[in-house]
C-alpha positions as CSV (number, residue, x, y, z in Angstrom):
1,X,74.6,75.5,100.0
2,X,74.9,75.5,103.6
3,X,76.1,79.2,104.6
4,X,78.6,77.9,107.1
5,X,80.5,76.7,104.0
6,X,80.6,80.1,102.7
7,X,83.3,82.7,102.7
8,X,83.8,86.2,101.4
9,X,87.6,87.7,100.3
10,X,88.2,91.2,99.8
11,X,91.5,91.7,98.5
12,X,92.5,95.3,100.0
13,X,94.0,97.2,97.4
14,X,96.1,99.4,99.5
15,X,97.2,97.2,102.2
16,X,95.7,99.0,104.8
17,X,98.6,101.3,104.6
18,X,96.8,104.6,103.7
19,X,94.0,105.2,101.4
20,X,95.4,105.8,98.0
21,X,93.4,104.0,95.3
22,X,90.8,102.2,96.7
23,X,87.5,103.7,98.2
24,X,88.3,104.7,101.9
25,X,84.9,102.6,102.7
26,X,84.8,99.6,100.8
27,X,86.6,97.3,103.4
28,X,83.4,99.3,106.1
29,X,80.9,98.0,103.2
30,X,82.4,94.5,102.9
31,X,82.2,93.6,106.9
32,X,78.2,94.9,107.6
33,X,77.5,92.5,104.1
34,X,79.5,89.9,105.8
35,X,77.7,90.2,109.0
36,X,74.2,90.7,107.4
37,X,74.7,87.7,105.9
38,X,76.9,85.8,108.8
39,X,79.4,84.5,106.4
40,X,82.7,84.7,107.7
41,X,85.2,87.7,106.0
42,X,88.9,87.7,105.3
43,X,91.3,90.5,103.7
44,X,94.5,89.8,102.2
45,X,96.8,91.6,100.1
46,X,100.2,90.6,100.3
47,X,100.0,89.8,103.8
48,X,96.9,87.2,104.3
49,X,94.3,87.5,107.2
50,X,94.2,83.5,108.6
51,X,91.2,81.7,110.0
52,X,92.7,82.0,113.5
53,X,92.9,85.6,113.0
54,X,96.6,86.4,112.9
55,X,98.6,88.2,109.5
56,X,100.7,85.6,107.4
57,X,103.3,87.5,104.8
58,X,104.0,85.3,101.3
59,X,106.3,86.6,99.0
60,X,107.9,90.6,99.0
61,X,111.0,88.8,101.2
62,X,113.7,90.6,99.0
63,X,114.3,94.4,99.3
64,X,111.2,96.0,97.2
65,X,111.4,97.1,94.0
66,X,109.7,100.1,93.0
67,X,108.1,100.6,89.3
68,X,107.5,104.2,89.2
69,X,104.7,103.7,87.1
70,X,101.2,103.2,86.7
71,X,99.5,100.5,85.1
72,X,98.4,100.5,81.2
73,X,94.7,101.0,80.2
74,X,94.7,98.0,78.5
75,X,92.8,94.5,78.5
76,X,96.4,92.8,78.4
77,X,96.7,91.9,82.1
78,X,100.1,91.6,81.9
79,X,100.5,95.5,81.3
80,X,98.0,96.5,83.3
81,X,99.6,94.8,86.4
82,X,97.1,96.1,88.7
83,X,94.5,93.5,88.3
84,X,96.5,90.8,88.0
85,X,99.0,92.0,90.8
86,X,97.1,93.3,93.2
87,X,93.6,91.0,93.1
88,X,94.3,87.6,90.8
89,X,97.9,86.9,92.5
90,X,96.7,87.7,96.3
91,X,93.8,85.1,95.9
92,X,96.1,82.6,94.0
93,X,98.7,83.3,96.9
94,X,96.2,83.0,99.8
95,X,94.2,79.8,98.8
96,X,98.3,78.1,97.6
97,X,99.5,79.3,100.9
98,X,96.3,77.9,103.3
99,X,97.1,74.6,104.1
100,X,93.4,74.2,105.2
101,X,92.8,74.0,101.2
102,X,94.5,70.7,100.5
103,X,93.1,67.8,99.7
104,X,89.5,69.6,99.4
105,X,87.1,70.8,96.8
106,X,86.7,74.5,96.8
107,X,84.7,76.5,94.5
108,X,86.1,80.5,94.0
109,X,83.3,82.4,93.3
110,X,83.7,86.0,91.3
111,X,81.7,88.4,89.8
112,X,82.5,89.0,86.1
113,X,80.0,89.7,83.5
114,X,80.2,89.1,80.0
115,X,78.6,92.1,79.3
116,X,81.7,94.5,81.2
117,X,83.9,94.1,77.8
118,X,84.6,91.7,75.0
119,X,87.4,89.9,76.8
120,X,85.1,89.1,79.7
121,X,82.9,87.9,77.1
122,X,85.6,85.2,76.7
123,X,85.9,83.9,80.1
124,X,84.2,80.7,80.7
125,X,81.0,80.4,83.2
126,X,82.6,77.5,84.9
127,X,85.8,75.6,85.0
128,X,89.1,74.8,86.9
129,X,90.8,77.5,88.8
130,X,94.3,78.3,87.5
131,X,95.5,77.2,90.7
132,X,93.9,73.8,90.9
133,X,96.1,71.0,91.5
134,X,93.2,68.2,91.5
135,X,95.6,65.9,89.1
136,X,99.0,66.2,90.5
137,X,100.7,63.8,92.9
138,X,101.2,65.7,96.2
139,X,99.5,68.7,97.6
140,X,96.2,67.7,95.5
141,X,93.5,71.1,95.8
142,X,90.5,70.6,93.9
143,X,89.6,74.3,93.1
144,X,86.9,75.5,90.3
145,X,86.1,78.8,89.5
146,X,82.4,79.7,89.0
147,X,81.0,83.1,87.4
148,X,77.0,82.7,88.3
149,X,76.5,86.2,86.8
150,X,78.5,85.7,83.6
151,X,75.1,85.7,81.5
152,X,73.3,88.3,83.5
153,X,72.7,92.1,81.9
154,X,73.0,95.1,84.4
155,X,69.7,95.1,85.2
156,X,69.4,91.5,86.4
157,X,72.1,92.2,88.5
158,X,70.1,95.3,90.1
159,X,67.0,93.0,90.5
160,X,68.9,90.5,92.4
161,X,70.2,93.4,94.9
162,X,66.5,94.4,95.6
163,X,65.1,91.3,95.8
164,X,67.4,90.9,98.7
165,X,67.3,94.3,99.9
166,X,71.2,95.0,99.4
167,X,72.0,98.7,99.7
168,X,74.6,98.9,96.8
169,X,78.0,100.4,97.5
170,X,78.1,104.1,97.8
171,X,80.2,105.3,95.1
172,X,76.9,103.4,93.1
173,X,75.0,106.0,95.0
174,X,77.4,109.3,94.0
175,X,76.6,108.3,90.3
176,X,79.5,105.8,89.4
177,X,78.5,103.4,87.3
178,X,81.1,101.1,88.1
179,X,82.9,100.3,91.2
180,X,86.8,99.3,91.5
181,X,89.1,101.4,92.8
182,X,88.2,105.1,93.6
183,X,91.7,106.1,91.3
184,X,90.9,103.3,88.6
185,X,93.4,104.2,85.5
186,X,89.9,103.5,83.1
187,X,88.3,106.5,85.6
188,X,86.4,108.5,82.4
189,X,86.6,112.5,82.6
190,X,83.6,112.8,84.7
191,X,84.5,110.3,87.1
192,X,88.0,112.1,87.6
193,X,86.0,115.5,87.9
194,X,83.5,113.5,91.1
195,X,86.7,112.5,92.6
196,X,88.8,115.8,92.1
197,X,85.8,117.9,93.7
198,X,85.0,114.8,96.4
199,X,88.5,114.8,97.7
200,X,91.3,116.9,96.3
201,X,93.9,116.2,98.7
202,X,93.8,112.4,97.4
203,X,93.7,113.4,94.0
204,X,96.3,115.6,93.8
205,X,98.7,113.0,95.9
206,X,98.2,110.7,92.5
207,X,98.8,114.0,90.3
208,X,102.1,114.2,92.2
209,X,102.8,110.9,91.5
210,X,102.2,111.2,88.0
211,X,104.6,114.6,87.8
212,X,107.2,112.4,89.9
213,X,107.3,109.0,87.9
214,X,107.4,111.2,84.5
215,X,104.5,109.3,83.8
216,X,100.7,109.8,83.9
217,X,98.0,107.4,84.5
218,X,96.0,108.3,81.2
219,X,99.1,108.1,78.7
220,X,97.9,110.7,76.7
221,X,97.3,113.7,79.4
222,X,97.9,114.4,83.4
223,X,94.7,113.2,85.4
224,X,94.1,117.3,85.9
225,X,93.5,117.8,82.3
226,X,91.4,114.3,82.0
227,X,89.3,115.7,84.9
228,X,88.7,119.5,83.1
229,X,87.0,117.1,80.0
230,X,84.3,116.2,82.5
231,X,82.3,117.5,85.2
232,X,81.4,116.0,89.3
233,X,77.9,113.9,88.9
234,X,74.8,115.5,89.9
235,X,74.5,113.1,92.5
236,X,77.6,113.6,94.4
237,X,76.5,117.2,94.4
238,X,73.1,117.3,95.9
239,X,74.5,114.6,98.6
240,X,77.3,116.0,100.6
241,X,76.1,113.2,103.5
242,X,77.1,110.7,101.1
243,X,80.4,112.4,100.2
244,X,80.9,112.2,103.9
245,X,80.4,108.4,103.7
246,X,81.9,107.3,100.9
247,X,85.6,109.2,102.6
248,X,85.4,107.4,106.1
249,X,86.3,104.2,106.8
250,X,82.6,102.9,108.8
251,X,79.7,102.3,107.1
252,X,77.3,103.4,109.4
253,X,73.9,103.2,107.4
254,X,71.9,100.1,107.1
255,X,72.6,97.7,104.8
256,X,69.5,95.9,104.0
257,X,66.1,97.2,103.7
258,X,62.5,96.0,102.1
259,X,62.8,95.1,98.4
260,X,59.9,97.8,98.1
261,X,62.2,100.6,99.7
262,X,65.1,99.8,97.9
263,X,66.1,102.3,95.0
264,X,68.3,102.4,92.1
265,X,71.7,104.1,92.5
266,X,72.2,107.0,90.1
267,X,74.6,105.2,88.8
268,X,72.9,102.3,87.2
269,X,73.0,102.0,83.5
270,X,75.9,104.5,83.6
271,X,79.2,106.1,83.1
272,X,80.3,102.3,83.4
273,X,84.1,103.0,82.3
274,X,86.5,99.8,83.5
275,X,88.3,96.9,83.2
276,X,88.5,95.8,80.4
Protein backbone atom coordinates (compact mmCIF):
# COMPACT_ATOMS: atom_id res chain seq x y z
CA UNK A 1 0.00 0.00 0.00
CA UNK A 2 1.51 3.28 -0.70
CA UNK A 3 2.20 4.94 2.91
CA UNK A 4 0.93 8.26 1.79
CA UNK A 5 -2.47 6.55 1.91
CA UNK A 6 -1.95 5.69 5.40
CA UNK A 7 -3.20 7.20 8.54
CA UNK A 8 -3.03 6.51 12.24
CA UNK A 9 -6.06 7.59 14.92
CA UNK A 10 -5.54 7.71 18.55
CA UNK A 11 -8.64 8.21 20.19
CA UNK A 12 -7.51 10.20 23.52
CA UNK A 13 -9.23 8.90 26.26
CA UNK A 14 -9.20 11.90 28.49
CA UNK A 15 -9.63 14.58 26.05
CA UNK A 16 -6.59 16.22 26.76
CA UNK A 17 -8.25 17.61 29.80
CA UNK A 18 -6.03 16.11 32.60
CA UNK A 19 -4.54 12.77 32.87
CA UNK A 20 -7.01 10.56 34.58
CA UNK A 21 -7.30 7.13 32.95
CA UNK A 22 -5.14 6.92 30.21
CA UNK A 23 -1.19 6.63 30.33
CA UNK A 24 0.17 10.27 30.60
CA UNK A 25 2.50 9.10 27.56
CA UNK A 26 0.70 7.28 25.18
CA UNK A 27 -0.43 10.23 22.99
CA UNK A 28 4.13 11.05 23.32
CA UNK A 29 4.41 7.24 21.99
CA UNK A 30 1.74 7.54 19.31
CA UNK A 31 3.46 10.85 17.46
CA UNK A 32 7.45 9.48 17.40
CA UNK A 33 5.62 5.95 15.79
CA UNK A 34 3.83 8.30 13.50
CA UNK A 35 6.90 10.20 12.58
CA UNK A 36 9.21 7.01 12.43
CA UNK A 37 7.01 5.79 10.07
CA UNK A 38 5.89 9.27 8.27
CA UNK A 39 2.31 8.47 8.29
CA UNK A 40 0.27 11.30 9.13
CA UNK A 41 -1.47 11.28 12.95
CA UNK A 42 -4.86 12.54 14.25
CA UNK A 43 -6.55 12.50 17.87
CA UNK A 44 -10.04 12.83 18.37
CA UNK A 45 -12.27 12.35 21.27
CA UNK A 46 -15.31 14.19 21.23
CA UNK A 47 -13.85 17.02 19.59
CA UNK A 48 -11.99 15.74 16.23
CA UNK A 49 -8.41 16.86 15.04
CA UNK A 50 -9.17 17.84 11.02
CA UNK A 51 -6.72 17.37 8.17
CA UNK A 52 -6.23 21.19 8.09
CA UNK A 53 -5.28 21.11 11.63
CA UNK A 54 -8.04 22.88 13.43
CA UNK A 55 -10.65 21.10 16.45
CA UNK A 56 -14.28 20.19 15.06
CA UNK A 57 -16.84 19.40 18.14
CA UNK A 58 -19.82 16.61 17.09
CA UNK A 59 -22.23 15.92 19.50
CA UNK A 60 -22.21 16.95 23.64
CA UNK A 61 -24.35 20.27 22.36
CA UNK A 62 -26.87 19.90 25.23
CA UNK A 63 -25.85 20.66 28.89
CA UNK A 64 -23.71 17.39 29.97
CA UNK A 65 -25.00 14.74 31.84
CA UNK A 66 -23.02 13.19 34.36
CA UNK A 67 -23.19 9.24 35.20
CA UNK A 68 -21.47 9.03 38.46
CA UNK A 69 -20.39 5.79 37.65
CA UNK A 70 -17.86 3.72 36.36
CA UNK A 71 -18.21 1.28 33.66
CA UNK A 72 -19.07 -2.61 34.21
CA UNK A 73 -16.32 -5.32 33.88
CA UNK A 74 -18.24 -6.98 31.47
CA UNK A 75 -17.84 -8.20 27.73
CA UNK A 76 -21.47 -6.50 27.15
CA UNK A 77 -20.37 -3.20 25.51
CA UNK A 78 -23.29 -1.69 26.29
CA UNK A 79 -22.45 -1.75 30.18
CA UNK A 80 -19.22 -1.22 29.94
CA UNK A 81 -19.69 2.15 28.05
CA UNK A 82 -16.13 2.87 28.09
CA UNK A 83 -15.08 1.09 25.03
CA UNK A 84 -17.88 1.72 23.16
CA UNK A 85 -18.19 5.47 24.31
CA UNK A 86 -15.08 6.67 24.48
CA UNK A 87 -13.11 4.64 21.34
CA UNK A 88 -15.92 2.83 18.92
CA UNK A 89 -18.30 6.05 18.85
CA UNK A 90 -15.30 8.79 18.44
CA UNK A 91 -14.02 6.80 15.21
CA UNK A 92 -17.68 6.20 13.98
CA UNK A 93 -18.21 10.02 14.77
CA UNK A 94 -14.96 11.28 13.12
CA UNK A 95 -14.97 9.17 9.84
CA UNK A 96 -19.44 10.18 9.61
CA UNK A 97 -18.45 13.71 10.35
CA UNK A 98 -15.27 14.08 7.61
CA UNK A 99 -16.69 14.97 4.59
CA UNK A 100 -13.34 14.00 2.86
CA UNK A 101 -14.80 10.22 3.41
CA UNK A 102 -17.63 10.35 0.97
CA UNK A 103 -17.91 8.74 -1.92
CA UNK A 104 -14.46 6.72 -1.19
CA UNK A 105 -13.30 3.39 -0.19
CA UNK A 106 -11.64 3.32 3.20
CA UNK A 107 -10.35 0.45 5.02
CA UNK A 108 -10.27 0.99 9.24
CA UNK A 109 -7.71 -0.94 10.44
CA UNK A 110 -7.62 -2.26 14.35
CA UNK A 111 -5.85 -4.39 16.40
CA UNK A 112 -7.95 -7.14 17.94
CA UNK A 113 -6.84 -10.61 18.53
CA UNK A 114 -8.88 -13.58 18.77
CA UNK A 115 -6.83 -14.80 21.33
CA UNK A 116 -7.60 -11.50 23.95
CA UNK A 117 -11.11 -13.26 24.96
CA UNK A 118 -13.78 -15.45 23.61
CA UNK A 119 -15.90 -12.65 22.30
CA UNK A 120 -12.96 -11.35 20.26
CA UNK A 121 -12.76 -14.75 19.12
CA UNK A 122 -16.13 -13.92 17.41
CA UNK A 123 -15.28 -10.88 15.50
CA UNK A 124 -14.82 -11.39 11.90
CA UNK A 125 -11.11 -10.86 10.20
CA UNK A 126 -12.69 -8.80 7.49
CA UNK A 127 -15.89 -7.18 6.62
CA UNK A 128 -18.02 -3.86 6.40
CA UNK A 129 -17.52 -1.26 8.94
CA UNK A 130 -20.75 -0.54 10.99
CA UNK A 131 -20.68 2.76 9.56
CA UNK A 132 -20.45 1.88 5.86
CA UNK A 133 -23.00 3.43 3.75
CA UNK A 134 -21.64 1.78 0.35
CA UNK A 135 -25.54 0.79 -0.62
CA UNK A 136 -27.43 3.77 0.30
CA UNK A 137 -28.58 6.53 -1.98
CA UNK A 138 -26.89 9.74 -0.80
CA UNK A 139 -23.70 10.24 1.16
CA UNK A 140 -22.38 6.76 -0.17
CA UNK A 141 -18.79 5.74 2.19
CA UNK A 142 -17.41 2.58 1.23
CA UNK A 143 -15.73 1.63 4.69
CA UNK A 144 -14.38 -2.04 5.63
CA UNK A 145 -12.92 -3.00 8.71
CA UNK A 146 -9.92 -5.23 8.58
CA UNK A 147 -8.23 -7.11 11.71
CA UNK A 148 -4.71 -8.39 10.07
CA UNK A 149 -3.76 -9.72 13.55
CA UNK A 150 -6.98 -11.48 14.33
CA UNK A 151 -5.27 -15.06 13.88
CA UNK A 152 -1.92 -14.06 15.36
CA UNK A 153 -0.81 -15.63 19.01
CA UNK A 154 1.13 -13.06 21.36
CA UNK A 155 4.25 -14.12 20.30
CA UNK A 156 3.78 -13.42 16.59
CA UNK A 157 2.71 -10.18 17.52
CA UNK A 158 6.24 -9.68 19.46
CA UNK A 159 8.05 -11.06 16.34
CA UNK A 160 6.53 -8.62 14.09
CA UNK A 161 7.68 -5.65 16.64
CA UNK A 162 11.33 -6.84 16.40
CA UNK A 163 11.51 -7.55 13.02
CA UNK A 164 10.81 -3.86 12.67
CA UNK A 165 12.65 -2.75 15.49
CA UNK A 166 9.48 -1.11 17.41
CA UNK A 167 10.28 -0.29 20.99
CA UNK A 168 6.87 -1.39 22.56
CA UNK A 169 4.96 1.01 24.76
CA UNK A 170 6.31 1.52 28.14
CA UNK A 171 3.81 0.29 30.52
CA UNK A 172 4.93 -3.18 28.25
CA UNK A 173 8.26 -2.38 29.67
CA UNK A 174 6.99 -1.83 33.65
CA UNK A 175 5.61 -5.42 33.36
CA UNK A 176 1.97 -4.91 32.09
CA UNK A 177 0.98 -7.35 29.98
CA UNK A 178 -1.59 -5.48 28.41
CA UNK A 179 -1.87 -1.94 27.49
CA UNK A 180 -5.30 0.26 27.58
CA UNK A 181 -5.86 2.70 29.86
CA UNK A 182 -3.40 3.05 32.89
CA UNK A 183 -6.96 2.93 35.26
CA UNK A 184 -8.54 0.09 33.08
CA UNK A 185 -11.70 -1.33 35.35
CA UNK A 186 -10.19 -5.12 34.26
CA UNK A 187 -6.71 -3.69 36.03
CA UNK A 188 -5.87 -7.25 38.08
CA UNK A 189 -4.51 -6.78 41.83
CA UNK A 190 -1.03 -6.41 40.81
CA UNK A 191 -1.54 -4.06 38.11
CA UNK A 192 -3.47 -1.78 40.72
CA UNK A 193 -0.61 -2.36 43.30
CA UNK A 194 2.21 -0.94 39.93
CA UNK A 195 -0.02 1.89 39.59
CA UNK A 196 -0.77 2.71 43.38
CA UNK A 197 3.08 2.64 44.11
CA UNK A 198 3.87 4.38 40.40
CA UNK A 199 1.65 7.26 41.11
CA UNK A 200 -0.57 7.65 44.14
CA UNK A 201 -1.86 10.97 43.66
CA UNK A 202 -3.72 9.60 40.38
CA UNK A 203 -4.78 6.67 42.03
CA UNK A 204 -6.25 7.93 44.91
CA UNK A 205 -8.18 10.87 42.64
CA UNK A 206 -10.10 7.59 41.18
CA UNK A 207 -10.37 6.15 44.92
CA UNK A 208 -12.15 9.51 45.57
CA UNK A 209 -14.20 9.06 42.87
CA UNK A 210 -15.26 5.75 43.74
CA UNK A 211 -16.09 7.01 47.61
CA UNK A 212 -18.04 9.99 45.87
CA UNK A 213 -20.23 8.11 43.17
CA UNK A 214 -21.08 5.42 46.02
CA UNK A 215 -19.73 3.21 43.61
CA UNK A 216 -16.42 1.34 42.94
CA UNK A 217 -14.77 0.34 39.86
CA UNK A 218 -14.34 -3.38 40.81
CA UNK A 219 -18.10 -3.98 42.10
CA UNK A 220 -17.09 -6.20 44.60
CA UNK A 221 -14.33 -3.97 46.62
CA UNK A 222 -12.68 -0.24 46.57
CA UNK A 223 -9.62 -0.17 44.11
CA UNK A 224 -7.47 0.13 47.69
CA UNK A 225 -8.40 -3.19 48.74
CA UNK A 226 -8.09 -4.75 45.03
CA UNK A 227 -4.54 -3.21 45.08
CA UNK A 228 -3.52 -4.91 48.87
CA UNK A 229 -4.41 -8.50 46.83
CA UNK A 230 -1.43 -7.82 44.65
CA UNK A 231 1.91 -6.42 44.76
CA UNK A 232 4.06 -3.42 42.13
CA UNK A 233 5.96 -5.70 39.23
CA UNK A 234 9.49 -6.32 39.63
CA UNK A 235 10.07 -4.40 36.72
CA UNK A 236 8.56 -1.15 37.64
CA UNK A 237 10.82 -1.50 40.74
CA UNK A 238 14.29 -1.90 39.53
CA UNK A 239 13.38 0.91 36.78
CA UNK A 240 12.48 4.18 38.41
CA UNK A 241 13.86 5.86 34.80
CA UNK A 242 11.01 4.21 33.33
CA UNK A 243 8.54 5.18 36.01
CA UNK A 244 9.76 8.67 35.11
CA UNK A 245 8.70 7.99 31.53
CA UNK A 246 5.83 6.28 31.48
CA UNK A 247 4.30 9.73 33.97
CA UNK A 248 5.40 12.52 31.46
CA UNK A 249 3.85 13.39 28.51
CA UNK A 250 7.30 13.18 25.80
CA UNK A 251 8.68 10.16 24.86
CA UNK A 252 12.08 11.06 24.66
CA UNK A 253 13.87 7.55 24.03
CA UNK A 254 14.27 6.07 20.64
CA UNK A 255 11.74 4.41 19.05
CA UNK A 256 13.27 1.98 16.69
CA UNK A 257 16.40 0.12 17.03
CA UNK A 258 18.13 -3.16 15.29
CA UNK A 259 15.86 -6.28 15.42
CA UNK A 260 19.10 -7.84 17.11
CA UNK A 261 18.92 -5.18 19.98
CA UNK A 262 15.51 -5.26 20.49
CA UNK A 263 14.19 -7.08 23.83
CA UNK A 264 11.14 -8.51 25.17
CA UNK A 265 9.13 -6.32 27.54
CA UNK A 266 8.71 -7.96 30.97
CA UNK A 267 5.48 -7.88 30.30
CA UNK A 268 5.08 -10.32 27.45
CA UNK A 269 3.20 -13.52 27.97
CA UNK A 270 1.78 -11.82 31.15
CA UNK A 271 -0.61 -10.43 33.64
CA UNK A 272 -2.73 -9.86 30.33
CA UNK A 273 -5.99 -8.82 32.29
CA UNK A 274 -8.50 -6.72 29.77
CA UNK A 275 -11.20 -6.26 27.66
CA UNK A 276 -13.04 -8.66 27.27
Amino acid sequence: MDPTRIELHHHDVDGRGPPTFDWPITAGYCRVIAAAFGVPLYFSWRSLETTEGSLATVGGRSNPGTRLHFPQVTGDLRLRWCSSVAKIDVMRSMICNSPRFLGKRTLVVTGERAEESPARARYATFEPHRIDTRSGTRGRRHVDHWRPIHGLEEGQVWNLLRRYGVVPHVAYQLGFGHVSCMHCIFASPNQLATIRWMAPKRFETIAEYERHFGCTVKRDAPIHAVADRGGPYPAALARPDLVELALSEHWSPAIRTSPERWRLPAGAFGDATGPG
